[in-house]
C-alpha positions, 0 to 999 in steps of 0.5 A: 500500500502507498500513497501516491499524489493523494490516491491510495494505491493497492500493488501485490507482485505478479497480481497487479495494481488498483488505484484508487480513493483520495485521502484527506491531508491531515485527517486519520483515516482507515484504509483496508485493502483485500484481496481474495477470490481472484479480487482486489478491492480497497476501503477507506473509512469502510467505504469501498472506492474501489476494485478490480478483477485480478488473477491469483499469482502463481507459485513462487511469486511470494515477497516481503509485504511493504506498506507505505513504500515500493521496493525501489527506494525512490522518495515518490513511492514512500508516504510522508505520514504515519501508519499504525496498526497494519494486520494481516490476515489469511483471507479477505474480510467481508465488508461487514468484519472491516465496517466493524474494524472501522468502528472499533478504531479510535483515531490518534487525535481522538483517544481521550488524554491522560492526566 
């Protein structure tokens, strides 16, 4: 997952790439991304933005997961932000189980302060 001129982008090697949704600049926000059933789709704030048909990747096509960041080093493909509680799971969540994720989070600038 990245960020690219403010659209999120969804990469898995030998799958393919979907483009999609736009963040807002200094707002906390959910971004779920899924891919299963020969399907990549991408959640902002619980809400679909978008998916594509993608065919699943053959055998030996398995590399390290990286978010926020493509392989090349290149400043343009790191995001400039912060990234917190990034799970991953051995199948694709239902809209239903990331609706509840989603209501379940509590963004940073939200959570109640200590005395």
């Amino acid at each position: 997952l990245q960020v690219i001129e403010g659209k999120l982008r969804f990469y898995l090697a030998g799958v393919g790439t979907l483009d999609a949704g736009r963040l807002t600049v200094g707002k906390w926000q959910h971004i779920t991304a899924t891919f299963g059933q020969d399907e990549m789709s991408l959640f902002l704030d619980g809400r679909l933005v978008g998916r594509r048909r993608a065919a699943s990747p053959g055998s030996g096509t398995a590399q390290v997961p990286m978010v926020g960041r493509y392989e090349q080093p290149d400043e343009a493909f790191t995001v400039r932000g912060l990234i917190d509680e990034v799970r991953l799971y051995e199948s694709a969540l239902t809209p239903e189980e990331i609706a509840d994720l989603v209501a379940a989070s509590v963004a940073p600038d939200a959570a109640p302060s200590t005395p």
